[in-house]
N, C-alpha and C positions, 0 to 999 in steps of 0.2 A: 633527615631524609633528603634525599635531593629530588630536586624538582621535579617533575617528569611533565612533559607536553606530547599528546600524539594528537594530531587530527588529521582525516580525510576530508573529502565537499566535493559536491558534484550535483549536475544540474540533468537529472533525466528527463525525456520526453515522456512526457505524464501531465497533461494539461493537469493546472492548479496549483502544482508544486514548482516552486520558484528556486529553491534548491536545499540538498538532503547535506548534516552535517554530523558527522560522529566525534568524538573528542573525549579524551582522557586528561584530566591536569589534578596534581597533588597541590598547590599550593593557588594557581594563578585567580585571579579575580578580577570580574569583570567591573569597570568602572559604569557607574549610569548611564545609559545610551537607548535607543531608541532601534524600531523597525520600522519598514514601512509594510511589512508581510507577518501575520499571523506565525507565531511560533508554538508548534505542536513537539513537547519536550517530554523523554521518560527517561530514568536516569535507570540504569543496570546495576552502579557498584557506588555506594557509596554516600553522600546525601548532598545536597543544594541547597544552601539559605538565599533568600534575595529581597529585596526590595521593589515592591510593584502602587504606585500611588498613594508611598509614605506608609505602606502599610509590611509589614516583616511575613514573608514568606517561606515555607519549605517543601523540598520533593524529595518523598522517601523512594525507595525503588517501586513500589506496588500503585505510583498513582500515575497518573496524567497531566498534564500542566499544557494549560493554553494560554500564552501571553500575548494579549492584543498589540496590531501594531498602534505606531504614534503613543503609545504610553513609553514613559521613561521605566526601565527597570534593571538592576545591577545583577550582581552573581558569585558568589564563592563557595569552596570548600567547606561543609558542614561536620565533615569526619578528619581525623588527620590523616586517612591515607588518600583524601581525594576526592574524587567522584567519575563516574564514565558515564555519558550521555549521550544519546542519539536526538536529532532534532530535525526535525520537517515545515519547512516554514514554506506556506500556504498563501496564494494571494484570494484579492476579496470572489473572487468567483464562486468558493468556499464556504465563505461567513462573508458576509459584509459588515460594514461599518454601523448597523444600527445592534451587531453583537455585544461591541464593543466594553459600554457601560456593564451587562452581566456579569462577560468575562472578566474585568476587575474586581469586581465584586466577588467571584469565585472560582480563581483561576486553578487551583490542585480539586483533578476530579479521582473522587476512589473509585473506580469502574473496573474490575478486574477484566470484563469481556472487550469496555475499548480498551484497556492497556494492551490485553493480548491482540486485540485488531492493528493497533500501531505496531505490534513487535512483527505480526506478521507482513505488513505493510513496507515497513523497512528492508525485510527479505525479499520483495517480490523488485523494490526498486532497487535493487545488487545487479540484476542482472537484466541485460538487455536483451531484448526482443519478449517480457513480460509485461508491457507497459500494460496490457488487455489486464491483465491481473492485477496490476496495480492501479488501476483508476476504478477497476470493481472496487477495491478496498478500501480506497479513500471512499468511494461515493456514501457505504455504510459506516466510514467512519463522521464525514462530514454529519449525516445524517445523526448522529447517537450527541456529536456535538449541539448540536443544533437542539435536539432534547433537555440536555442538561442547560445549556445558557436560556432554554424559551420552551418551557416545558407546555406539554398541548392541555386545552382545556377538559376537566372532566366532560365523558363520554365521547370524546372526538376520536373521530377514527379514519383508518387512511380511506383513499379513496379506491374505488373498484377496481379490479385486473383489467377487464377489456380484452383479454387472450392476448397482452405482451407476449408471456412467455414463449407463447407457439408465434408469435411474428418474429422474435427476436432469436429466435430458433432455426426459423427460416433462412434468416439474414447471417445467419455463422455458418451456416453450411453451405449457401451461397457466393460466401469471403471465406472460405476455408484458408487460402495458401494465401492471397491477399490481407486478408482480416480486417476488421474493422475499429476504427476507435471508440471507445463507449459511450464522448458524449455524439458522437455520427450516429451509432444505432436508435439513443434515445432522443433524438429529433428525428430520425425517420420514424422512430415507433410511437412519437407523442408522447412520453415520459418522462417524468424526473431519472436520473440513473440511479440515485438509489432506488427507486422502487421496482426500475425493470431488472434489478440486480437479485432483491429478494422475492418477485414475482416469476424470477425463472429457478431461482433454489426450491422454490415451494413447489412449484410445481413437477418440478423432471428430477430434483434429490441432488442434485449437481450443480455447483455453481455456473455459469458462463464460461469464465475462463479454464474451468477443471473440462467441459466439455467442446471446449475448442482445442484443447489441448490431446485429448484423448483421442478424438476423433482424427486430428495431424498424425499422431501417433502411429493408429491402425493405418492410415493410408503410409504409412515410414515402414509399417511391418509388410507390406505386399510389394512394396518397392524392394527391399532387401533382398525379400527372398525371390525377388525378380534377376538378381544379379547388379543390382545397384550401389555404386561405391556411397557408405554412408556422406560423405561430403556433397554428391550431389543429391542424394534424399534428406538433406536439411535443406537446401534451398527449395524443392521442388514441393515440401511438404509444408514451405513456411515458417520454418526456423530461422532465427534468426543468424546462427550458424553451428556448425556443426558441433559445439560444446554443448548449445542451446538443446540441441535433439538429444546428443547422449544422455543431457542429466534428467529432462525430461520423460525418454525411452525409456531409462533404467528404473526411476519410479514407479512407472506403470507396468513397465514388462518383469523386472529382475533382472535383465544385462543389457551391457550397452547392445549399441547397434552392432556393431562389431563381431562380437559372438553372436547374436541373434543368428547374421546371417550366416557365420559358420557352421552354428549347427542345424542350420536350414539348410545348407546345402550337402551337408552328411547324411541327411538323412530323408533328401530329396531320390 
């Protein structure tokens, strides 16, 4: 077989995430080394044996893997054609250092719901100008980590709404085209951001970011058929650029902008 090595890296603006790394190798192996950031690892294709505080580890495709920083831990190919992995490596704002000891102690989590929340996680940090969506999704992922390494005492339960969702509701419609970042809404609203994350799903059926998103949308759809070239209804609506609006429009509507306004003006 010959060897194969592909990776990507990149460092999005997504307060917590220190930077995002994808990578394919059939053969290479990591030597024992260290982080100074939290590594949130799922593998796609393939499997990963490793070593994590003398202790032999592996990541099948179906689980989750969180390796603390400052621990020594190595890496190789568990299959012989390899392995593909994505990897998000998180500073302490996240987990802090009293994680730490758990995480050793049980770093492969079988969580089908967080593995899909990192899969979806990874998609939202692709592209620029979703950072709104991607700090919603770490804050729920942080949050499920934090269960598994310190799990809550029986009967403990969260703490009350307080009518976030209707203040944080306020405040996106307010930041429409400006927008706002998730941890800025949840220091003006007084919340942790996971929980004004799931106390605005619960209540309106909509995520945050699905309804900041929608609502740019509609106002992209009165622009258009306003006579507005789609390039200046991504800036004016808050896109982050005009690819940004297309792919977003077409989810929500069924075509780009493009055709929208064509056949809004046929049939104006």
């Amino acid at each position: 077989m010959v060897s194969r090595q592909e990776v990507s890296a990149w460092r999005p603006h997504v307060p917590g995430v220190v930077e995002v790394f994808h990578a394919h190798f059939t053969e290479y192996a990591y030597p024992m080394h260290v982080h100074d950031a939290w590594t949130l690892l799922i593998v796609d294709d393939g499997a990963v044996r490793y070593d994590l505080d003398r202790h032999e580890h592996g990541t099948p495709h179906d689980t989750v893997t969180l390796l603390p920083p400052h621990v020594p831990h190595n890496g190789s190919p568990a299959t012989p054609h390899g392995f593909r992995k994505r990897v998000i490596y998180l500073d302490a704002t996240q987990l802090d250092e009293s994680f730490i000891g758990p995480a050793v102690d049980g770093p492969d989590l079988a969580d089908p719901v967080l593995r899909t929340r990192v899969g979806q996680l990874h998609s939202a940090l692709r592209h620029p100008g979703d950072e709104f969506e991607a700090a919603s999704r770490l804050a729920l992922i942080g949050e499920r980590l934090r269960g598994h390494l310190r799990p809550r005492l029986p009967g403990e339960r969260p703490p009350p709404d307080h009518g976030v969702a209707h203040t944080l509701r306020e405040l996106l419609d307010a930041r429409l085209v400006p927008g706002i970042a998730l941890d800025e809404a949840a220091r003006l609203v007084h919340a942790h951001p996971a929980h004004l994350v799931r106390a605005f799903s619960a209540a309106f059926g909509i995520a945050p970011h699905q309804y900041l998103m929608s609502r740019r949308v509609d106002r992209a759809r009165r622009l258009l058929l306003g006579g507005d070239p789609p390039s200046e209804v991504a800036t004016a609506t808050g896109f982050y650029d005009q690819s940004h609006l297309t792919r977003h429009f077409k989810r929500l509507v069924g075509v780009t902008p493009g055709r929208y306004a064509r056949v809004g003006s046929r049939t104006a």
